[in-house]
N, C-alpha and C positions, 0 to 999 in steps of 0.2 A: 434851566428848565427844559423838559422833553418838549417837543410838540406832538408826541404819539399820543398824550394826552387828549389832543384836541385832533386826531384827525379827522372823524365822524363830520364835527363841525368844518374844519379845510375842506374836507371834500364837497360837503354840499355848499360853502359860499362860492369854491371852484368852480362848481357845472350851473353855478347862477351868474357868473361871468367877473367876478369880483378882482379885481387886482391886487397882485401880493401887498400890496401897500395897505389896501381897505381890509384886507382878511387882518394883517398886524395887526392893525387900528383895533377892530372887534375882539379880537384873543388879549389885548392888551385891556382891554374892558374887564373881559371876566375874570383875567389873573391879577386887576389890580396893577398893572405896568409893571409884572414881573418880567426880569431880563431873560432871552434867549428868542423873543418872539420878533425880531425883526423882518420887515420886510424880505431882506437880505435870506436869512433862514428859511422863513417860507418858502421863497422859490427853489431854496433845497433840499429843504423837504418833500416838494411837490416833484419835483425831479426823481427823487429817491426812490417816490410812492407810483412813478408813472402817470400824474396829474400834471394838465396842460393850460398854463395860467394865460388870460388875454389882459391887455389891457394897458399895459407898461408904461408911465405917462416920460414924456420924451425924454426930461432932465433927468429921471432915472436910468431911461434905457443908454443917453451921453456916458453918464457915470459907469454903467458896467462895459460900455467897450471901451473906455480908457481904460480900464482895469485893464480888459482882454491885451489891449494893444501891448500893454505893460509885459506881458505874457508870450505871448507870439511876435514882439515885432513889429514890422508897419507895413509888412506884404502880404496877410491878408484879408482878400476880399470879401464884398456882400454876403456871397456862397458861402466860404470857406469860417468868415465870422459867423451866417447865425447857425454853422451845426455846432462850433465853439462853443458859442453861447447859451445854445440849446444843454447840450451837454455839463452846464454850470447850472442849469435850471431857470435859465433868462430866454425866453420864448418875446420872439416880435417877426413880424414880416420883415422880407428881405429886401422891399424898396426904402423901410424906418432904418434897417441895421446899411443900409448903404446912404441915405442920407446924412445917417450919424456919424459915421466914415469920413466922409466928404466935411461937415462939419466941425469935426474934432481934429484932425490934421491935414490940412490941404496940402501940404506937402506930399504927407507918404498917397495921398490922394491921386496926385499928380501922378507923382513913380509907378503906381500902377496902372495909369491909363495909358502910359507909352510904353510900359511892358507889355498891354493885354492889344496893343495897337503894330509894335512887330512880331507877333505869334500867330505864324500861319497854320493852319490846320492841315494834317496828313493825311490823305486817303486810305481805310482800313478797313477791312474785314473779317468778323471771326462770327461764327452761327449761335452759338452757345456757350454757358458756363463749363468751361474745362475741355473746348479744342484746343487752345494752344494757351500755354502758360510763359513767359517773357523774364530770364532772369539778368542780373546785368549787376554790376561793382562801380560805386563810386569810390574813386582817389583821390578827392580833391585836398582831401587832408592828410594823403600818405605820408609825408612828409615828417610829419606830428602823431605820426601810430595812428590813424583813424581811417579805417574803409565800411563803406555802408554797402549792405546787398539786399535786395530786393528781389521780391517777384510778385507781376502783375499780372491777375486775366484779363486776355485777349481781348472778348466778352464783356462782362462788366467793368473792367477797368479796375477791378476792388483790388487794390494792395493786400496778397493774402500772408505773406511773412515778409519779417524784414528782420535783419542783425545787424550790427556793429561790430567790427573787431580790429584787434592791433593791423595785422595784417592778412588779407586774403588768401584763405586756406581753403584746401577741398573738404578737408572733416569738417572743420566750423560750418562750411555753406550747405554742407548737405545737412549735417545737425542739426541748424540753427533757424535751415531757412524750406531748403526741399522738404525734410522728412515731415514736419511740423504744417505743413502745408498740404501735402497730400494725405497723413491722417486726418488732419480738417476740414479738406473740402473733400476727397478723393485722387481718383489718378488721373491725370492731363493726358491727350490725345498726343500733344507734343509739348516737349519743352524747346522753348528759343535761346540761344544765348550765343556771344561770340565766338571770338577762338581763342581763349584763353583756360590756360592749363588747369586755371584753379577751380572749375564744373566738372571735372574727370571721374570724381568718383558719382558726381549726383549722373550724370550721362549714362555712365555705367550701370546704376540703378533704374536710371529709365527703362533701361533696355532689359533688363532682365526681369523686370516686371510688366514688359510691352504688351505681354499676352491678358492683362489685365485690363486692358483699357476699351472704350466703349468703340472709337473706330481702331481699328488695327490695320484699315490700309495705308494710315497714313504713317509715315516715317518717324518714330519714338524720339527722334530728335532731329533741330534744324543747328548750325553752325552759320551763322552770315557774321558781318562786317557789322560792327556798334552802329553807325549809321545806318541801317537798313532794320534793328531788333525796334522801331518804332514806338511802341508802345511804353516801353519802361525808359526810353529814353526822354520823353517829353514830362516823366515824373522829376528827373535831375533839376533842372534849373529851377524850380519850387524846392528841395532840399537844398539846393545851394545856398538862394537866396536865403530861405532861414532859419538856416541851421548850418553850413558850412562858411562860407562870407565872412558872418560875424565872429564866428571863434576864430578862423585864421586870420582877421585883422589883428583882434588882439596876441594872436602867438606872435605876426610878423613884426608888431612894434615891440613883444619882448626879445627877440631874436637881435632888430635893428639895434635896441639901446645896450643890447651884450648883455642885458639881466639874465638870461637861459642860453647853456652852451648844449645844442642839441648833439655835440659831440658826447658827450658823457651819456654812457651808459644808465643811471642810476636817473638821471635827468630826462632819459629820453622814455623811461618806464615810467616815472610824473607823471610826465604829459601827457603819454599816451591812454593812460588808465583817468587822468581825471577830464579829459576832453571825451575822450569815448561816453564816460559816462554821461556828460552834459547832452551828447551829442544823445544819445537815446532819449533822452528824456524830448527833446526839440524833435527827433525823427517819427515819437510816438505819438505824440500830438499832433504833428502833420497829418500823419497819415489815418488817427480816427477820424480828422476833419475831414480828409481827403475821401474817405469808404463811405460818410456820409451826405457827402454835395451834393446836389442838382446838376446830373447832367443834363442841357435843355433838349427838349425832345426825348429822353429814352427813361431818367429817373435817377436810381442814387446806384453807385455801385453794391451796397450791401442788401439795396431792393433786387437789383440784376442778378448778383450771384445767386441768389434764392437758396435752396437745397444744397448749392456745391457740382461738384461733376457730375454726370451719369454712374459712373461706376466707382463706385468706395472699394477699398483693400482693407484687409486685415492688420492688426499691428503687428500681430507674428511677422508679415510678410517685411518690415521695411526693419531691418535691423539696425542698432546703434553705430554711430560714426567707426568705431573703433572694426567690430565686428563688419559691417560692410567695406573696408579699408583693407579686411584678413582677405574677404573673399575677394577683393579685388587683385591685391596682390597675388593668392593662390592665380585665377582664372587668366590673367594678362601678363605673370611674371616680371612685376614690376610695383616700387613702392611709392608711398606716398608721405609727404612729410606730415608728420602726427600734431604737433604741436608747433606756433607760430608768436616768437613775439617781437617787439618792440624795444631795443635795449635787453637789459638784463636785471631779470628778477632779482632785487638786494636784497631778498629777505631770507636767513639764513633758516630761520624756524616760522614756524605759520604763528604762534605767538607772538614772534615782534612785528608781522605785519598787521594781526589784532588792534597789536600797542600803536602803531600810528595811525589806525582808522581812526580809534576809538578818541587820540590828541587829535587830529585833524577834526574831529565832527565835534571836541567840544568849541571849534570858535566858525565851523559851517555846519553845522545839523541841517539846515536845506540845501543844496546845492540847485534845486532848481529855481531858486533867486537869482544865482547865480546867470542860469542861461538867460532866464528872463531880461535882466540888466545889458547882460552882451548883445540882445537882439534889438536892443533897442538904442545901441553905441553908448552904452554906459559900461566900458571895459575893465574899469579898475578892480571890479569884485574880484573879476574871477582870475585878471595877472594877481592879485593878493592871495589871492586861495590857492590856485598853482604855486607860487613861490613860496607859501607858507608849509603846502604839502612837501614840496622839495627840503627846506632845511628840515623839517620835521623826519622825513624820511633820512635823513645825513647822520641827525641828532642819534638814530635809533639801532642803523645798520654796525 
């Protein structure tokens, strides 16, 4: 059963203050207790429709952050759970969703209060959305083909793009992560990032779009020391915790017991493509939770960002990885490697790597079950689903 049927009716027991539970009760009256109208539904509907339900009575609101927990983990927070939850259509104050917290596992309780208890704050300064943009590469999973990249503003702190890939590449980073971010919000005063090789061709683009940008006395890019790019550094140890951590527990105990020889080529493409993907799926989640928090004092970063930069570009202006690569190469006399992977592609035609998608998803059709289970030290899923993809892939090549 729809409930567009009944929205007329949703919306006004809605702004009469009605709890998704009471609205059920009433719509389950006039349909006669036809199926589709549960509480559960309702507030996802009410989500969908941009309707903001109060009322939540507690052993419901327990029930959907176990859910949540089941989902994310057990790192995060009051903050962090209720734009989660928000996002699911489950609306409650942030002193009930921390109660509930505290409630439903004292453990992972615990673990965050000695994590939120050595986390000193850095002293920081940026005036506005789009003086300086912060880019930065985690490897904690190089190892296993998985590097995460980011970029933060200064500013609001909004994580504006983020990628995954096998291994850290200057096309992918500018592809994936610059280009896609400066048509979204505009162009940065500066971009920050270390000293590493693989920002060359996004720098390069800085700079020859410098005369774009809203201050121009400031230098189109900075180079420091990982330690000092502040801002996108204090995002790491939230990705680690979860979303990095839990999958490389599970790879190290398949490594340990010799079930995965990460010597093989054909093995080391596996992993790298089904933990990447896992890993998006956990990194994407973070960071809508993350755009949406309470920062205390200033607001959320996707209220901060507002509009984006000062000054927006053209798309003509910011060309494709491949094409900005040519002119890079013409203008500096020097190239850049195009493509990056992990092991070695086994697949001779793009139809037989079809044919083991297609065997692999008839016994995982979700894979984000998969992360869910890992973040919460339930690993067996996903060594089964790796190790299934592996012979799968053997059977085929």
């Amino acid at each position: 059963m729809s409930l567009e049927t009944y929205s007329v009716m949703i919306l006004d027991m809605a702004k009469q203050g009605l709890s998704s539970t009471e609205i059920s009760a009433q719509i389950s009256q006039v349909n006669g207790g036809a199926r589709g109208c549960s509480a559960r539904n309702v507030r996802r509907f009410c989500s969908e429709n941009g309707l903001s339900l109060m009322g939540l009575p507690d052993a419901h609101l327990e029930l959907e952050v176990a859910k949540a927990i089941t989902e994310t983990g057990p790192t995060y927070g009051r903050k962090m759970m209720k734009v989660y939850l928000a996002m699911k259509g489950v609306h409650a104050a942030e002193t009930r969703i921390g109660s509930a917290l505290r409630t439903m596992h004292q453990p992972y309780h615990e673990a965050r209060r000695q994590g939120a208890r050595n986390l000193n704050p850095i002293p920081y300064q940026a005036d506005y959305m789009g003086q300086k943009v912060h880019m930065d590469q985690n490897e904690k999973l190089a190892m296993f083909g998985v590097t995460h990249v980011l970029a933060i503003d200064g500013f609001s702190k909004k994580i504006v793009a983020h990628s995954t890939m096998p291994i850290k590449n200057n096309l992918a980073i500018y592809e994936d992560v610059f280009r896609p971010a400066v048509l979204a919000y505009g162009m940065w005063d500066q971009v920050r990032v270390d000293h590493g090789k693989e920002f060359y061709l996004t720098l390069f683009m800085q700079e020859l779009l410098s005369s774009h940008r809203h201050n121009q006395e400031r230098r189109p890019y900075l180079q420091t020391s990982s330690t000092k790019n502040h801002i996108v550094e204090r995002i790491w140890p939230e990705v680690n915790n979860r979303v990095n951590y839990p999958l490389k527990t599970a790879l190290m105990g398949l490594v340990d017991q010799e079930e995965i020889d990460m010597n093989d080529s054909l093995v080391r493409y596996c992993v790298s493509n089904l933990t990447g993907r896992l890993c998006e799926i956990g990194l994407t989640r973070l960071v809508e939770s993350w755009n949406a928090h309470r920062i205390p004092g200033k607001g959320t970063p996707n209220d901060l960002a507002g509009r984006g930069c000062p000054k927006k570009i053209q798309q003509e202006l910011l060309p494709h990885s491949a094409e900005a690569a040519d002119l890079y190469s013409q203008q500096l006399g020097s190239s850049l490697t195009r493509h990056s992977t992990f092991g070695v592609d086994p697949f001779s035609t793009e139809q037989d790597k079809i044919t083991v998608e297609n065997q692999f998803a008839e016994h995982y059709s979700d894979i984000s079950e998969l992360y869910s289970r890992a973040v919460n030290n339930d690993f067996a899923p996903y060594k089964q689903a790796l190790l299934c993809l592996i012979t799968t892939t053997q059977r085929n090549v």
